[in-house]
C-alpha positions in Angstrom: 103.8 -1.2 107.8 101.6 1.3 109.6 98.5 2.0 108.1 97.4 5.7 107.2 94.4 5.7 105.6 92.5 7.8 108.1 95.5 10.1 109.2 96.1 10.9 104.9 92.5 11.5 104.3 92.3 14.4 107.1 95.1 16.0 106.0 93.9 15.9 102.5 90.7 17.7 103.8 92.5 20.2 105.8 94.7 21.1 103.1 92.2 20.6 100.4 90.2 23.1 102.4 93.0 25.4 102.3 93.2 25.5 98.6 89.6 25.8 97.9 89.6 28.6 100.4 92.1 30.1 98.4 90.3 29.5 95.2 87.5 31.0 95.8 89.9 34.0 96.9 91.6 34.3 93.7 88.3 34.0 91.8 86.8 36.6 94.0 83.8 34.3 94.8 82.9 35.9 98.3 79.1 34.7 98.7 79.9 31.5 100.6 82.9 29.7 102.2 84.2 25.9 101.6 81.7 24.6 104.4 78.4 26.3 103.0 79.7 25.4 99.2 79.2 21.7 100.9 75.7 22.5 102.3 75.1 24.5 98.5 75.9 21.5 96.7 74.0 19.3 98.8 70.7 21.5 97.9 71.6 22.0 94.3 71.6 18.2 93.9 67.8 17.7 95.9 66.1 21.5 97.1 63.5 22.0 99.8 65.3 19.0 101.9 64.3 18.6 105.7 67.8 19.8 108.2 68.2 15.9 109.0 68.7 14.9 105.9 70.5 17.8 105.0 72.9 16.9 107.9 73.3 13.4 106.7 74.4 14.5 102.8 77.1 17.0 104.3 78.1 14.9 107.1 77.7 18.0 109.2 75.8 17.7 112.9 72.6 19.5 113.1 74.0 21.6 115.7 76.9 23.0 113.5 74.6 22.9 110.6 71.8 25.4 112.6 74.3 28.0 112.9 76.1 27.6 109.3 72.6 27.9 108.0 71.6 30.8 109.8 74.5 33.0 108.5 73.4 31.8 105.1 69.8 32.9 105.8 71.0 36.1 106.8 73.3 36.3 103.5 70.5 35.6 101.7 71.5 31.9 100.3 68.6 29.5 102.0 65.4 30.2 103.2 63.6 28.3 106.0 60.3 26.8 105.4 57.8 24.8 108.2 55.5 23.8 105.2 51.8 23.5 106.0 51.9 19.3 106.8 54.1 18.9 109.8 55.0 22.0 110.9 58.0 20.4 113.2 59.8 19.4 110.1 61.8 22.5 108.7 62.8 22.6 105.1 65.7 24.2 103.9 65.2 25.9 99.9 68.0 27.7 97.9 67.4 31.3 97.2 67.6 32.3 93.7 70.7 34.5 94.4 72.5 30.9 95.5 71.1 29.4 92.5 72.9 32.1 90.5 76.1 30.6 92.2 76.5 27.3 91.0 78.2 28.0 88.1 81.1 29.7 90.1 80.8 26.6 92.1 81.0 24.1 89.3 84.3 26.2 87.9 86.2 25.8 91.6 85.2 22.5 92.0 86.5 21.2 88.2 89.7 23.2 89.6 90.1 21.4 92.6 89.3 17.9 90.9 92.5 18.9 88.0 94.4 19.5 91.0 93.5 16.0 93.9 93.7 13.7 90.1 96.7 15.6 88.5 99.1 12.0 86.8 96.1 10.0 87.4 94.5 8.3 85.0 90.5 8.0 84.1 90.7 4.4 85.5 92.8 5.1 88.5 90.1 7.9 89.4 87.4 4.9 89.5 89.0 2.6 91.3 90.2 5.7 94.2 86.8 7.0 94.5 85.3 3.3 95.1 87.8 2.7 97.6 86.7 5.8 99.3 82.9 5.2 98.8 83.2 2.0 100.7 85.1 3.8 103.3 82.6 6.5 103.9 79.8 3.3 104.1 82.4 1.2 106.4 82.5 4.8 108.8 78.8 5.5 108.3 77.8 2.2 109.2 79.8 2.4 112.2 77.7 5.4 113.0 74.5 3.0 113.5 
């Protein structure tokens, strides 16, 4: 049998993406897309982190991530801060418009998890997001 892990998991995150995107459509929710509700999350969990590590929690390169977070400075969701200590190390901090956000966030994310578990079971979803936690380590790891 030919193995699919890798092939399954990009079309679930291409098509996932798709119905997020929609989501957010139906719910009117026009302040961010998919890819800066990642980057949102990722600050909502830990604020004022430096771009490097907030490149590592989305799994976004720094180089994507400069541009993604420039929109979102310009849209008023991050703001930019060298700090006083070492001014080479940039920190990115939530507004507190994007603050205001994470409830509508929360809401489409809670429909998109009824929607990737629908028929599974509270067990089932353990064991499937362990499998894909040591997959994300195995990749990451191959990253070093």
């Amino acid at each position: 049998m030919t193995q699919q892990g890798g092939f399954l998991i990009t079309r679930i995150k291409q098509v996932g993406g798709r119905v997020f995107e929609r989501i957010l459509s139906e719910k009117n929710i026009d302040a961010f897309n998919g890819p800066q509700g990642r980057i949102l999350y990722v600050l909502w969990q830990e604020d004022g982190i430096p771009i490097r590590q907030l490149s590592r929690k989305t799994g976004l390169a720094t180089t994507t991530l400069t541009g993604m977070l420039d929109r979102m400075e310009a849209a008023r969701l991050i703001r930019r801060d060298r700090g006083d200590a070492d001014r080479r190390k940039v920190r990115i901090f939530l507004t507190a418009e994007a603050k205001g956000l994470e409830p509508e966030y929360r809401a489409v994310t809670e429909e998109m998890s009824r929607i990737y578990y629908k028929g599974f079971s509270s067990a089932e979803v353990e064991q499937f997001e362990g499998y894909l936690a040591r997959v994300l380590r195995n990749v990451e790891d191959a990253l070093l």
